[in-house]
ZADREN-770376 format. One record per residue: x negated, y negated, z of N, C-alpha, C in turn; residue in one letter. Coordinates in steps of 0.02 Angstrom, whole numbers, plus 50000, padded with zeros to 5 digits. Example, Ala and Ser with C-alpha at 12.3 -4.5 7.8 and 13.67 -1.06 7.14 Angstrom:
// residues 2
+-------+-------+-------+-------+-------+-------+-------+-------+-------+------+
!   n.X !   n.Y !   n.Z !  ca.X !  ca.Y !  ca.Z !   c.X !   c.Y !   c.Z ! gumi !
+-------+-------+-------+-------+-------+-------+-------+-------+-------+------+
! 49340 ! 50284 ! 50390 ! 49385 ! 50225 ! 50390 ! 49340 ! 50165 ! 50390 !    A !
! 49358 ! 50112 ! 50354 ! 49316 ! 50053 ! 50357 ! 49355 ! 49998 ! 50394 !    S !
+-------+-------+-------+-------+-------+-------+-------+-------+-------+------+
// end
This chain:
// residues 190
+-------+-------+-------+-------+-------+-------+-------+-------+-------+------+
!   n.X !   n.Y !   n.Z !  ca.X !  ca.Y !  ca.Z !   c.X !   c.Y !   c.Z ! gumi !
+-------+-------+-------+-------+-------+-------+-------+-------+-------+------+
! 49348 ! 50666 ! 49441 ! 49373 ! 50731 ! 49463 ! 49447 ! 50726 ! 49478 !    X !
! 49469 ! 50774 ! 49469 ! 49542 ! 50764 ! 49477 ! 49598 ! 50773 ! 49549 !    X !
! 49610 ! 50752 ! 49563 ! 49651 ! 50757 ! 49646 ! 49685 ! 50832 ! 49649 !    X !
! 49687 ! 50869 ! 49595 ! 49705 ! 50941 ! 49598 ! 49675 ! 50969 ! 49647 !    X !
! 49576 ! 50970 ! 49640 ! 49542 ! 51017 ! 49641 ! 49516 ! 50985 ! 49739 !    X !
! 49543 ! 50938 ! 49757 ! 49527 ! 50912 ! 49822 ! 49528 ! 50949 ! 49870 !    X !
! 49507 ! 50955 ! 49936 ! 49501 ! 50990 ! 49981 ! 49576 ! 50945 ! 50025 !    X !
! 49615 ! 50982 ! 50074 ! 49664 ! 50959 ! 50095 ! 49634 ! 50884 ! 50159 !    X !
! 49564 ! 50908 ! 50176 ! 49537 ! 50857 ! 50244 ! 49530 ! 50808 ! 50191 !    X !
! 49518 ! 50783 ! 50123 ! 49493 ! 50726 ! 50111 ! 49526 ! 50685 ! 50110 !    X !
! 49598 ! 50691 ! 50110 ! 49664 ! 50662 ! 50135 ! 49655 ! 50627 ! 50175 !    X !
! 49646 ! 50651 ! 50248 ! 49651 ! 50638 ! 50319 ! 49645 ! 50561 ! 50314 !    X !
! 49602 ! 50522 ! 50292 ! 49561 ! 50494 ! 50311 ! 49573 ! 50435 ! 50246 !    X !
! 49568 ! 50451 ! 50186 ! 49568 ! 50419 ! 50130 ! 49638 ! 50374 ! 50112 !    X !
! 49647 ! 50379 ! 50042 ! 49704 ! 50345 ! 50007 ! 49735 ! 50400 ! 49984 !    X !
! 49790 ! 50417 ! 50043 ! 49850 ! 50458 ! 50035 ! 49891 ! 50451 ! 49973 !    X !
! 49911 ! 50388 ! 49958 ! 49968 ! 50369 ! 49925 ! 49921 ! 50346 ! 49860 !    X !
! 49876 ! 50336 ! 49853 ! 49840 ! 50324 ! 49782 ! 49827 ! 50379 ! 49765 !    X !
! 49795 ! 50451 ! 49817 ! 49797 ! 50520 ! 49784 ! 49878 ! 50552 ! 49763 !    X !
! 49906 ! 50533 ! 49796 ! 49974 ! 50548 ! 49774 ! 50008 ! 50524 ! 49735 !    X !
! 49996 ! 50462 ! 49700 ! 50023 ! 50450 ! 49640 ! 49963 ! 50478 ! 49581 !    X !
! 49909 ! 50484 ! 49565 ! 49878 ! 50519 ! 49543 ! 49910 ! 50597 ! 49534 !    X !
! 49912 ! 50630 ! 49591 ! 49927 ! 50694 ! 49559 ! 50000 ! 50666 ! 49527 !    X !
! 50031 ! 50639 ! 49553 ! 50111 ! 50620 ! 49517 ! 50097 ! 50607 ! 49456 !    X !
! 50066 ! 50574 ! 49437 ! 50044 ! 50532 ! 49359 ! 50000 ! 50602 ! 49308 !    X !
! 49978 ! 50643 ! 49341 ! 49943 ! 50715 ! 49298 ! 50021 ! 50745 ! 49299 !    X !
! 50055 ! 50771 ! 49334 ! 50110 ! 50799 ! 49337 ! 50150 ! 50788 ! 49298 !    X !
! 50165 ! 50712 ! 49293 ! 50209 ! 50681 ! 49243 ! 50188 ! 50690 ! 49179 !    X !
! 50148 ! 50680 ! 49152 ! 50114 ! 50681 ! 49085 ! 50103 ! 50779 ! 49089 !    X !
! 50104 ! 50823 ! 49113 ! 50094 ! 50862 ! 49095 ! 50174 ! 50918 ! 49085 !    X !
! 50221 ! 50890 ! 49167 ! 50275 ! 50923 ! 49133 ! 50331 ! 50872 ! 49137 !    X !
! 50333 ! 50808 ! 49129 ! 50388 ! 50761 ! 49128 ! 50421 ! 50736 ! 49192 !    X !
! 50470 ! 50713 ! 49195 ! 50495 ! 50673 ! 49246 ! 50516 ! 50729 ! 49293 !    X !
! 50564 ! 50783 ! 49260 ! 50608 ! 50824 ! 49291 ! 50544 ! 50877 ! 49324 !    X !
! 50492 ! 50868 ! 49295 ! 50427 ! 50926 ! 49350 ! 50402 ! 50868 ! 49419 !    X !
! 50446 ! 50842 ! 49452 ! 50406 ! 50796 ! 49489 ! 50457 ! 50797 ! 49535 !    X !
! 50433 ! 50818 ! 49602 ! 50468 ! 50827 ! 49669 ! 50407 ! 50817 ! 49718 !    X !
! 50440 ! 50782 ! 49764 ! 50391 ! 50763 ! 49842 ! 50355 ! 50836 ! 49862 !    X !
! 50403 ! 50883 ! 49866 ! 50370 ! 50958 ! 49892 ! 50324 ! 50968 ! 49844 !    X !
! 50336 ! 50984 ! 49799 ! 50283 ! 51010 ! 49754 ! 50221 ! 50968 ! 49738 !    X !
! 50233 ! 50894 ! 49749 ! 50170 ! 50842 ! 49752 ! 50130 ! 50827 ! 49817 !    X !
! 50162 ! 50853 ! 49881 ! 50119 ! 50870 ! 49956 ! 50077 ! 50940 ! 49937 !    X !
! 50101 ! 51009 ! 49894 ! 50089 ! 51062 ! 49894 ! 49997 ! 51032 ! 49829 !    X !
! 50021 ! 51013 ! 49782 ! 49973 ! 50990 ! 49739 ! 49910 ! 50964 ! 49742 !    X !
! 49918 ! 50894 ! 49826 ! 49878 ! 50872 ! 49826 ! 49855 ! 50903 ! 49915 !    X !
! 49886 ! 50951 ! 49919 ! 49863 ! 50984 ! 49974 ! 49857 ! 50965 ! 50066 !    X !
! 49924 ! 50926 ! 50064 ! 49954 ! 50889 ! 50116 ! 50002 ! 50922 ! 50153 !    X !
! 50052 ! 50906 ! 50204 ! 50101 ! 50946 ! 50227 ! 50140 ! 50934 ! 50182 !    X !
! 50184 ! 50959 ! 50192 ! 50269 ! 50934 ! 50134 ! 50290 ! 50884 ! 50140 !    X !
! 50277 ! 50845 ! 50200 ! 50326 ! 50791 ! 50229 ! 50270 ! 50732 ! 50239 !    X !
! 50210 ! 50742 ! 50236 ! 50163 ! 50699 ! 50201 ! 50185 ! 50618 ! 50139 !    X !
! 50214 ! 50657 ! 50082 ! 50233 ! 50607 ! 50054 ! 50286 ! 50557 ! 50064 !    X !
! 50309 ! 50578 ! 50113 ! 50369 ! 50542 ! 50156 ! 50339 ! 50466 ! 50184 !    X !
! 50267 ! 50459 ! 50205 ! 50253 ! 50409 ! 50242 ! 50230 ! 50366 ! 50190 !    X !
! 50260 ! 50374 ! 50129 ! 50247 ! 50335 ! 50067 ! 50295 ! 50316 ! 50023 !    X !
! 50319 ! 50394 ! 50011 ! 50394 ! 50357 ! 49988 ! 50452 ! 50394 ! 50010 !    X !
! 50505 ! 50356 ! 50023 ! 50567 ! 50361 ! 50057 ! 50603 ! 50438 ! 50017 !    X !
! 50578 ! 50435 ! 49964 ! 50617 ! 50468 ! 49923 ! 50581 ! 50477 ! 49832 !    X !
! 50616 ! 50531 ! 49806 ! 50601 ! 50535 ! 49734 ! 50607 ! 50468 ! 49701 !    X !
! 50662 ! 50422 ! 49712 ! 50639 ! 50392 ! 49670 ! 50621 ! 50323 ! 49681 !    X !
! 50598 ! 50333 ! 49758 ! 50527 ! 50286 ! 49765 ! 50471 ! 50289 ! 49736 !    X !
! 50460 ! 50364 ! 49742 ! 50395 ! 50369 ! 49701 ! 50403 ! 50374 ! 49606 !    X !
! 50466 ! 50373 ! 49590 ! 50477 ! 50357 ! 49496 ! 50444 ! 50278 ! 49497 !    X !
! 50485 ! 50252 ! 49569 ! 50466 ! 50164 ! 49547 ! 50413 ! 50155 ! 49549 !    X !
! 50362 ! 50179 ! 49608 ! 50298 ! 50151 ! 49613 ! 50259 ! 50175 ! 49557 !    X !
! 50263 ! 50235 ! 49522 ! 50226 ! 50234 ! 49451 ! 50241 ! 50206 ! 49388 !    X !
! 50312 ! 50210 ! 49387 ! 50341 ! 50141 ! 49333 ! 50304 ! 50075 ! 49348 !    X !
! 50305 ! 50052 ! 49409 ! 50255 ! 50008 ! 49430 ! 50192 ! 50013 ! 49412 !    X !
! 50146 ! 50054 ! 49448 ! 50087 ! 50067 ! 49412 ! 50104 ! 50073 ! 49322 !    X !
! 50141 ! 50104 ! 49304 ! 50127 ! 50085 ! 49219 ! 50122 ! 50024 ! 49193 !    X !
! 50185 ! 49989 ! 49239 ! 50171 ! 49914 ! 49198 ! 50126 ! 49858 ! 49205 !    X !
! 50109 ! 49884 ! 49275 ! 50045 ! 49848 ! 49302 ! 49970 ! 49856 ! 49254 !    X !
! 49989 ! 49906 ! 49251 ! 49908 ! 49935 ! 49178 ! 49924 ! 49915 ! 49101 !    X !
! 50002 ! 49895 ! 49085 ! 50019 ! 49879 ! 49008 ! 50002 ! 49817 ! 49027 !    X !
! 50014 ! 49772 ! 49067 ! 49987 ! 49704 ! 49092 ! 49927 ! 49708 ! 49068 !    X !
! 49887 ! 49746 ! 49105 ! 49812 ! 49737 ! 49104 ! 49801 ! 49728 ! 49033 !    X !
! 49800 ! 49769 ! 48991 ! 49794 ! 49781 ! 48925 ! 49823 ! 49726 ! 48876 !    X !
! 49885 ! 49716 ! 48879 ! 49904 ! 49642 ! 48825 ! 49868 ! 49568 ! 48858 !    X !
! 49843 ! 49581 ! 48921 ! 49816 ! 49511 ! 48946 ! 49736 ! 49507 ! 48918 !    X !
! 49714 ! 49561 ! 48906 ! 49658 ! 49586 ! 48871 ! 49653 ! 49551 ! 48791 !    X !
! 49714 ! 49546 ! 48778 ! 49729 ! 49538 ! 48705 ! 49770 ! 49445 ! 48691 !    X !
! 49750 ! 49455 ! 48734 ! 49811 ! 49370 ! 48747 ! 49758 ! 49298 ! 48687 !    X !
! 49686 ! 49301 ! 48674 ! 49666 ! 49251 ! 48627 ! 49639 ! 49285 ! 48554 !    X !
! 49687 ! 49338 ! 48547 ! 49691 ! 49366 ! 48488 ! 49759 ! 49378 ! 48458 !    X !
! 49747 ! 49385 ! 48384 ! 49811 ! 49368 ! 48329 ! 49870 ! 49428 ! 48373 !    X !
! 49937 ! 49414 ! 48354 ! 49998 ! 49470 ! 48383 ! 49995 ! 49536 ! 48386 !    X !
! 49971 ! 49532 ! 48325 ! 49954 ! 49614 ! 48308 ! 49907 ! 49651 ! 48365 !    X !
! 49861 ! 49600 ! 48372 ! 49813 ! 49644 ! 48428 ! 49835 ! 49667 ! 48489 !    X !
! 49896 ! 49627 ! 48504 ! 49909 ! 49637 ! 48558 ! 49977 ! 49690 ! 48566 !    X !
! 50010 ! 49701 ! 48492 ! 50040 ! 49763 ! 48480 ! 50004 ! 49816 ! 48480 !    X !
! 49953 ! 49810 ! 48440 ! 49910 ! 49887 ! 48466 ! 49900 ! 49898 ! 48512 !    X !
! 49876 ! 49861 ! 48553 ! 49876 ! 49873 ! 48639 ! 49919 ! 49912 ! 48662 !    X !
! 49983 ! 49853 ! 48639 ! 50058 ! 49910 ! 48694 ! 50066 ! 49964 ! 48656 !    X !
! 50045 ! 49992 ! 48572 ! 50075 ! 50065 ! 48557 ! 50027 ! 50099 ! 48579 !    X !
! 49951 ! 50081 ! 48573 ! 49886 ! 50121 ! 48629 ! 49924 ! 50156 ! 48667 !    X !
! 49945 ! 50084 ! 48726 ! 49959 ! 50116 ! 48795 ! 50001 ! 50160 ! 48801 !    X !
! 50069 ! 50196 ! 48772 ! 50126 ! 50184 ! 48754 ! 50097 ! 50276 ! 48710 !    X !
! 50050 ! 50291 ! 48671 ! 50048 ! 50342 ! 48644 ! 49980 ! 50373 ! 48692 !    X !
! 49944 ! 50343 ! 48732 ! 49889 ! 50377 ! 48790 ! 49926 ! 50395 ! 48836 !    X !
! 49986 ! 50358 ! 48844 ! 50019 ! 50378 ! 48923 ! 50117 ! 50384 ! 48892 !    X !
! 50122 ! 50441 ! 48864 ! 50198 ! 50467 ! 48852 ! 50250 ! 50480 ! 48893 !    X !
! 50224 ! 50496 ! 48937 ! 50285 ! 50512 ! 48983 ! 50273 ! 50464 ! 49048 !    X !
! 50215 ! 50431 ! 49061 ! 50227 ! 50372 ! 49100 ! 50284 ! 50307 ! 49047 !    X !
! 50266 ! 50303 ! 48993 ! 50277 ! 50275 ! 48968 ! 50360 ! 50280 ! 48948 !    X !
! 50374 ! 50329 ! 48947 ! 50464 ! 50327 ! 48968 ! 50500 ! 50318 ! 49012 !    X !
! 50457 ! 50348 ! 49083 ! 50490 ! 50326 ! 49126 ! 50485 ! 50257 ! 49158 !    X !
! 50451 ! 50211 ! 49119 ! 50423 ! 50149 ! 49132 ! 50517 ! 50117 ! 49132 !    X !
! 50532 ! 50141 ! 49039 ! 50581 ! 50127 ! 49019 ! 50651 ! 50174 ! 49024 !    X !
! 50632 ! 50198 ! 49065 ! 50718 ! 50263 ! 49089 ! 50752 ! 50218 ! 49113 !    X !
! 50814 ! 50242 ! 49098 ! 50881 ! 50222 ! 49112 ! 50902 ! 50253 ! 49183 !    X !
! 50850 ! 50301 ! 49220 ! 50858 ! 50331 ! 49275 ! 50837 ! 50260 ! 49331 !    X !
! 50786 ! 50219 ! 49297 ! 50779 ! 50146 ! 49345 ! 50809 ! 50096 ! 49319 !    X !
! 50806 ! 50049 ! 49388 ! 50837 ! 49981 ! 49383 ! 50784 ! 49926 ! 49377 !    X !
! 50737 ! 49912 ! 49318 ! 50702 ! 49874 ! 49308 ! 50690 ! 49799 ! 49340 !    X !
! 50758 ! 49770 ! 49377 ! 50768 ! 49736 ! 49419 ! 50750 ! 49729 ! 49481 !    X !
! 50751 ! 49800 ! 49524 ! 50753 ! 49834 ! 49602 ! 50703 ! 49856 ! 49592 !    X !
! 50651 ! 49877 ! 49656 ! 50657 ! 49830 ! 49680 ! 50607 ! 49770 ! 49662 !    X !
! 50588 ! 49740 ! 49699 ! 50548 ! 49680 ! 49697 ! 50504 ! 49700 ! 49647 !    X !
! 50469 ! 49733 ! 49668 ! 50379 ! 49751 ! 49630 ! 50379 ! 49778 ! 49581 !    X !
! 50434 ! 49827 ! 49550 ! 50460 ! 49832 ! 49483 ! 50489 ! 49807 ! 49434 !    X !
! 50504 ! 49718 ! 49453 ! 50536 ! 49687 ! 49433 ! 50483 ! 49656 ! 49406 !    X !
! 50442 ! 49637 ! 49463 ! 50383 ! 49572 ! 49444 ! 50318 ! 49623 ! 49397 !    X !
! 50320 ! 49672 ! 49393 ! 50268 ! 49712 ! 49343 ! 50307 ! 49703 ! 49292 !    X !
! 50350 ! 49740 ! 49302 ! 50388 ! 49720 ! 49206 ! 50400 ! 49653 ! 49185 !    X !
! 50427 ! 49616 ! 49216 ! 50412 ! 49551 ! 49208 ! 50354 ! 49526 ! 49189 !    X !
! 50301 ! 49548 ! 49224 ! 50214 ! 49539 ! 49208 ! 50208 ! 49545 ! 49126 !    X !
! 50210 ! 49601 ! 49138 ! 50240 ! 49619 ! 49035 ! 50237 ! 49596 ! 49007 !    X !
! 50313 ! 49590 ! 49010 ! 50319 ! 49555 ! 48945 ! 50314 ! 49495 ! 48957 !    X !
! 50283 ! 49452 ! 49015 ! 50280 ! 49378 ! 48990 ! 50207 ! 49374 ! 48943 !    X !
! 50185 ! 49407 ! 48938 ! 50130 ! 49403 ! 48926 ! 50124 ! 49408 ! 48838 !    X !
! 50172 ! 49457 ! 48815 ! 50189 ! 49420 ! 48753 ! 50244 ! 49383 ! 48732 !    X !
! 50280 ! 49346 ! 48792 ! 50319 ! 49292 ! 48783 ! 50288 ! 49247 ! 48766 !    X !
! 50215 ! 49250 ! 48815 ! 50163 ! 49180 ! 48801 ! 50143 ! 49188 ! 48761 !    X !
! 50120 ! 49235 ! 48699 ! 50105 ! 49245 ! 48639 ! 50138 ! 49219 ! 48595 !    X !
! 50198 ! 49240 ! 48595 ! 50244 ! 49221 ! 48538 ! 50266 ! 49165 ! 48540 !    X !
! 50285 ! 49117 ! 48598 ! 50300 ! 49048 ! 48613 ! 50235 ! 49011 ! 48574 !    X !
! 50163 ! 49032 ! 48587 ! 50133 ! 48976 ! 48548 ! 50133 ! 48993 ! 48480 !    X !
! 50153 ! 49039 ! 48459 ! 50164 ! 49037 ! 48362 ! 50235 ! 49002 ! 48332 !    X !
! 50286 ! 49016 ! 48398 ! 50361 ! 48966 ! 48369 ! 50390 ! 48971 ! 48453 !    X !
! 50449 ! 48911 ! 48430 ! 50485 ! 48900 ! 48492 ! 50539 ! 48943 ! 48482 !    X !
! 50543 ! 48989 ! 48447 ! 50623 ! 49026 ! 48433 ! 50611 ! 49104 ! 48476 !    X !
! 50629 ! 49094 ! 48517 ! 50631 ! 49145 ! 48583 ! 50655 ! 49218 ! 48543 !    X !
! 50679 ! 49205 ! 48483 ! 50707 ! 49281 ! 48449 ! 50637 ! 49327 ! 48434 !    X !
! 50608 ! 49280 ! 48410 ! 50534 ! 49324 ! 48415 ! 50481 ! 49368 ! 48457 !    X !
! 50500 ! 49349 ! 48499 ! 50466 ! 49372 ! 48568 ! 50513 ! 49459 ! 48567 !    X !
! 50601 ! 49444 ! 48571 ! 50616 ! 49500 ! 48546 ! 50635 ! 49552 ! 48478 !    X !
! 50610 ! 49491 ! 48436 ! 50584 ! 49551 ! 48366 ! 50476 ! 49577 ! 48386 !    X !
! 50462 ! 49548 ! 48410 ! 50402 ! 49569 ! 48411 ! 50403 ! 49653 ! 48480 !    X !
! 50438 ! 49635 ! 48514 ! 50430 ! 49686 ! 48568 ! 50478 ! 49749 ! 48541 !    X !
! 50535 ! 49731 ! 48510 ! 50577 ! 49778 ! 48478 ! 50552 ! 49819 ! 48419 !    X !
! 50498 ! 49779 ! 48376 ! 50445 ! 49844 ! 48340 ! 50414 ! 49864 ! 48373 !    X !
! 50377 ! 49855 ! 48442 ! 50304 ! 49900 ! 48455 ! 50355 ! 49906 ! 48466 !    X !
! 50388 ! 49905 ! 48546 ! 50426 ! 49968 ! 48571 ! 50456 ! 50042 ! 48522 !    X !
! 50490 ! 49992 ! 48464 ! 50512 ! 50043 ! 48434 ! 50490 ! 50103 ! 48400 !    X !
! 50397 ! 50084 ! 48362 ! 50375 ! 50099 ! 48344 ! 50336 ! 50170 ! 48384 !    X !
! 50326 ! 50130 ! 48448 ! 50281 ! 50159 ! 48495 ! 50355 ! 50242 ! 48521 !    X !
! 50391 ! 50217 ! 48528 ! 50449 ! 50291 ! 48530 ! 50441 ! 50318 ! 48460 !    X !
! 50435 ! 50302 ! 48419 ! 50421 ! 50349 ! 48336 ! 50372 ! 50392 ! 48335 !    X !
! 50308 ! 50367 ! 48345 ! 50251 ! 50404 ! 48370 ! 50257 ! 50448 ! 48434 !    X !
! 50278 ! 50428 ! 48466 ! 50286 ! 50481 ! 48530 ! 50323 ! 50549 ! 48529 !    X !
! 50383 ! 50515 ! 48498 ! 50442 ! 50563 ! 48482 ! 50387 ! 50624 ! 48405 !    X !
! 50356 ! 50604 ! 48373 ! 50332 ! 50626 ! 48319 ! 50394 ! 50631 ! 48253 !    X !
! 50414 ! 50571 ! 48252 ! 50464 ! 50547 ! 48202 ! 50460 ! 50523 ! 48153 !    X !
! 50395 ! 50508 ! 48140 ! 50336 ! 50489 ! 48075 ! 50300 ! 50529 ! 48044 !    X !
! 50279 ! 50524 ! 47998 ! 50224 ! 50571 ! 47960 ! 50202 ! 50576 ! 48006 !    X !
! 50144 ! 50640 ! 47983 ! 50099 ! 50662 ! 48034 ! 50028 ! 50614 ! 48034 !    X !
! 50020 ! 50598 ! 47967 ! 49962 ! 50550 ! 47963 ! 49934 ! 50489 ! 47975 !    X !
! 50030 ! 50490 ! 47989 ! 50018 ! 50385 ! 48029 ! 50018 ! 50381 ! 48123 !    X !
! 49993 ! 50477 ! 48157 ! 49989 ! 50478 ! 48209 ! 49926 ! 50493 ! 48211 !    X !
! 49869 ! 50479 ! 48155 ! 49815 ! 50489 ! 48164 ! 49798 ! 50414 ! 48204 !    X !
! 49748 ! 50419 ! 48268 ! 49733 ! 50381 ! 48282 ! 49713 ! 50318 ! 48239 !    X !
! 49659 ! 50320 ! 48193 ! 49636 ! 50292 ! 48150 ! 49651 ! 50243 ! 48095 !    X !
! 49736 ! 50257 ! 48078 ! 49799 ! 50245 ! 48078 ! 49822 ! 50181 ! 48093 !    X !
! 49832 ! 50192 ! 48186 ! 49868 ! 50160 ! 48213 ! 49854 ! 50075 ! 48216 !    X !
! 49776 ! 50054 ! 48198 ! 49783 ! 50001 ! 48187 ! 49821 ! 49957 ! 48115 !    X !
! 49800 ! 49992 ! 48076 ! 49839 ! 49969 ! 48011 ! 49925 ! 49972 ! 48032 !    X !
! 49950 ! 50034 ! 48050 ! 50000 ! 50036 ! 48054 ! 50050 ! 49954 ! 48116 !    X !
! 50020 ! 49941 ! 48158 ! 50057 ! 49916 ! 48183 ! 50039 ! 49825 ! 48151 !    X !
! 49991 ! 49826 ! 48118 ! 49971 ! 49771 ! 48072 ! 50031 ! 49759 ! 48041 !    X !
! 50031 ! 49808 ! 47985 ! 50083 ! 49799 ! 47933 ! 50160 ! 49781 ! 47953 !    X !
! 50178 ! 49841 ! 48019 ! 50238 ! 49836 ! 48063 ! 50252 ! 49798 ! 48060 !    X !
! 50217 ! 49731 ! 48099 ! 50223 ! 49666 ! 48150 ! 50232 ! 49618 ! 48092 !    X !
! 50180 ! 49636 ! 48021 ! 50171 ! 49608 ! 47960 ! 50232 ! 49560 ! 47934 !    X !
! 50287 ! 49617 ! 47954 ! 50353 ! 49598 ! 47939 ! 50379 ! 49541 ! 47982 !    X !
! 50354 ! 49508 ! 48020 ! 50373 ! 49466 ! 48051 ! 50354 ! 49401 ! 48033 !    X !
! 50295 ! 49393 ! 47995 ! 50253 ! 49337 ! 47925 ! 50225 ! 49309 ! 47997 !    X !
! 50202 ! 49341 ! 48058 ! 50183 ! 49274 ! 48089 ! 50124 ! 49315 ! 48132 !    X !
! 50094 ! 49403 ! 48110 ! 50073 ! 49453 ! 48112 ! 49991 ! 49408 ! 48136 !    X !
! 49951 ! 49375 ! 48094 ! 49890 ! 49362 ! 48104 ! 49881 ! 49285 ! 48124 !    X !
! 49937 ! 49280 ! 48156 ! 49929 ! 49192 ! 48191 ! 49914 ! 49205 ! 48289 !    X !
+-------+-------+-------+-------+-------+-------+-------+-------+-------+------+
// end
C-alpha cells in the first residue's frame, strides 16, 4: 500500500523517516527532482510541515539519503550477479537504472557531491566496487572496470532518455541488448 493513502496517527509511532523517503521516492519518479520539497512531503505523508525536519536538516539531506537508498539497492542487485558472466551483471545495473529513472539520475546529479557525506560515499562506493571485483578477475587493466561501467551507464541514459529505437526499449530486448553492448569489450561472457 502506498504511504499516500496513510492515516496521519500511523506516523506517530512508526518509521517516520522510512515513510518519508517512500513518499519522496513516489514523488520523485512521478514528478522529478524539482517536484520534491520538505513542505509538500510532511503535507503527502500527512505529518506537520516541520515533521521532516527531525530527519533531514534540509532538501538536500533528503536528495542524499535517497541517492543513498538508490545505491544501496544497485548494490543489492550487481552483488546478486557477482558469480555470473559481466553481462549479467550489466543487465542488472540497466534493469535498475530503467525501473527507477529519476532515482536513478539523481543517484548521478551533478546537484550532489558523491564524496559528502560519509554514507553517500560508501553506497556509491559499494557500487561500483562490486564491478571492480568483476572486472579485476577477467584482467588486471583497471581501464576496464571503466569501459564496462561507461557502456551500462551510458547505455542505461539512452534508454531512459528514449534515444534509441523504440524496439530496443522493449523489455525483452534489453537482455540481448546489453549482451551485445558489453560484447564489444571481447571479455562480455567471462
Amino acid at each position: 500500500m502506498s504511504t499516500l493513502g496513510k492515516e496521519k496517527s500511523e506516523y506517530h509511532h512508526g518509521d517516520l523517516r522510512g515513510a518519508l523517503l517512500e513518499v519522496a521516492r513516489e514523488t520523485l519518479e512521478k514528478s522529478g527532482v524539482n517536484g520534491l520539497s520538505l513542505r509538500d512531503l510532511a503535507r503527502k505523508a500527512g505529518v506537520s510541515h516541520s515533521a521532516p525536519y527531525r530527519h533531514f536538516a534540509s532538501r538536500q539531506d533528503l536528495l542524499v539519503a535517497l541517492a543513498t537508498e538508490g545505491f544501496n539497492e544497485l548494490s543489492q542487485s550487481l552483488s546478486e550477479h557477482e558469480g555470473k558472466p559481466l553481462q549479467a551483471m550489466g543487465q542488472a545495473y540497466v534493469a535498475f537504472a530503467i525501473a527507477n529513472p529519476a532515482l536513478y539520475k539523481l543517484m548521478f546529479s551533478p546537484e550532489l557531491d558523491r564524496k559528502k557525506p560519509q554514507l553517500l560515499s560508501d553506497a556509491a562506493g559499494g557500487a561500483f566496487a562490486h564491478l571492480q571485483k568483476k572486472t579485476n578477475k577477467i584482467s588486471c587493466d583497471q581501464t576496464l572496470t571503466l569501459a564496462a561501467w561507461s557502456m551500462v551507464h551510458g547505455l542505461a541514459g539512452l534508454l531512459i532518455d528514449r534515444l534509441v529505437a523504440d524496439e530496443l526499449l522493449e523489455p525483452k530486448q534489453l537482455p540481448a541488448l546489453v549482451e551485445s553492448v558489453l560484447g564489444h569489450l571481447e571479455v562480455a561472457g567471462k
